[in-house]
C-alpha positions as CSV (number, residue, x, y, z in Angstrom):
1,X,20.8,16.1,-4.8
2,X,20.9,15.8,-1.0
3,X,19.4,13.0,0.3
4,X,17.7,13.5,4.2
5,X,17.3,9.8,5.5
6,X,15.7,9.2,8.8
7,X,15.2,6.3,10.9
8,X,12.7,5.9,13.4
9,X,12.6,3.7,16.6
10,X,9.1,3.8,19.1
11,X,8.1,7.0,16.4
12,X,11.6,8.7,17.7
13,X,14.0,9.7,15.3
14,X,17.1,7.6,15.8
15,X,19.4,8.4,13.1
16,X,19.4,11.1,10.7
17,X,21.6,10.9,7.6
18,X,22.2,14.2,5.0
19,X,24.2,12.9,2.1
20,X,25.0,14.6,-1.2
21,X,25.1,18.3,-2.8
22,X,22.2,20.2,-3.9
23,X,23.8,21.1,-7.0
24,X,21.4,24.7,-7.0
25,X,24.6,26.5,-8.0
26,X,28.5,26.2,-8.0
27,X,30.1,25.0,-5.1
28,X,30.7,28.3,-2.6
29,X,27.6,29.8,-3.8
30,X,24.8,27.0,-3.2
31,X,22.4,28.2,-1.2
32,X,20.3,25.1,-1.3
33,X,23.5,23.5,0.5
34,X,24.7,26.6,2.4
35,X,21.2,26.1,4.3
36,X,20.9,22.7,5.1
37,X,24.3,22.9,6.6
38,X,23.4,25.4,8.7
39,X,20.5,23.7,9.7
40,X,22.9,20.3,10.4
41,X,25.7,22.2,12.0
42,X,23.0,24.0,14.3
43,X,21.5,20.6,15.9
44,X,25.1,18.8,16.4
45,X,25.4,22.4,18.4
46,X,22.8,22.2,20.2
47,X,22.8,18.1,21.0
48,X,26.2,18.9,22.5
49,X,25.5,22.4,24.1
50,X,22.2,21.0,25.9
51,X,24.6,17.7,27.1
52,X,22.6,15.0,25.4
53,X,24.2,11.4,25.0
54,X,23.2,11.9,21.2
55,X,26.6,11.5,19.1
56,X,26.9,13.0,15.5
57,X,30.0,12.4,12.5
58,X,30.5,15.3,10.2
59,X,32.3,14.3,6.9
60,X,32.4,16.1,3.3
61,X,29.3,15.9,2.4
62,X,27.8,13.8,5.2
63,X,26.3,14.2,8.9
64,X,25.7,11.6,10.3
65,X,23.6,11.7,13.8
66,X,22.5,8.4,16.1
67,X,20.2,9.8,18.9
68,X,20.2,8.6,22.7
69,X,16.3,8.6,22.1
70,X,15.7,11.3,24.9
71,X,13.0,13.6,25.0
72,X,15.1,16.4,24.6
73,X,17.2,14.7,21.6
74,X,13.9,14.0,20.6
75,X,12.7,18.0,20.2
76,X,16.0,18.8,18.7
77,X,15.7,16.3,16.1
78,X,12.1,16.7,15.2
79,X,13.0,21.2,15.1
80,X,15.9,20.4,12.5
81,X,13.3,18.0,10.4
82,X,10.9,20.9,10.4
83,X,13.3,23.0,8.8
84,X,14.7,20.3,6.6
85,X,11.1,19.8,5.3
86,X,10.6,23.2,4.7
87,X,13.6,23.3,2.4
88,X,12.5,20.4,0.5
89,X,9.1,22.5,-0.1
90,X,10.8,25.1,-1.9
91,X,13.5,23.1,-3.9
92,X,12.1,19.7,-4.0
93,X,14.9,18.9,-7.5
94,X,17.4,19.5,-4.2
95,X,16.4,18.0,-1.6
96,X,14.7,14.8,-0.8
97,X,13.5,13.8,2.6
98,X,13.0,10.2,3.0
C-alpha cells in the first residue's frame, strides 16, 4: 500500500511523505503507482521550475517534500493533494492518505 502522510503547520502543508507500493499489479505495470508518481514527480517539477525555497528527496519508493510555507508552495502542495485524494477515491486498498 502507499502511504500519503502530510503534516500541517498554521493549516499549510509542511511536509508531505509518499511511502510504499500500491501493489495493484506487478512491478512495471502498476498503474496505481505509475500515477502517483507522476503526480509526485510533477510537484518536485514544479516547486523547482516556479523557484520556491521548498526542497524535496526522491528515494525508491519515497518522496519526501518539506515546504518553505509560501503561498505559492502552498497551491502546489494543496493541487498534488487534490489529485492524491482522488486516487485514493478510486483504489482506497492502494492508497491511504493520512
Amino acid at each position: 500500500m502507499i502511504t500519503v502522510s502530510v503534516q500541517t503547520s498554521n493549516n499549510k502543508i509542511s511536509t508531505m511523505k509518499v511511502t510504499g507500493h500500491a501493489n495493484y499489479a506487478k512491478h512495471g505495470e502498476d498503474l496505481v503507482c505509475a500515477g502517483v508518481s507522476a503526480i509526485m514527480y510533477g510537484l518536485c517539477n514544479t516547486l523547482d521550475e516556479l523557484k520556491t525555497k521548498s526542497s524535496y528527496k526522491v528515494t525508491r519508493n519515497t518522496f519526501l517534500i518539506q515546504s518553505d510555507l509560501s503561498q505559492k508552495s502552498e497551491t502546489i502542495l494543496r493541487t498534488g493533494l487534490i489529485q492524491l485524494k482522488t486516487i485514493e477515491e478510486a483504489y482506497p486498498q492502494n492508497i491511504k492518505i493520512k
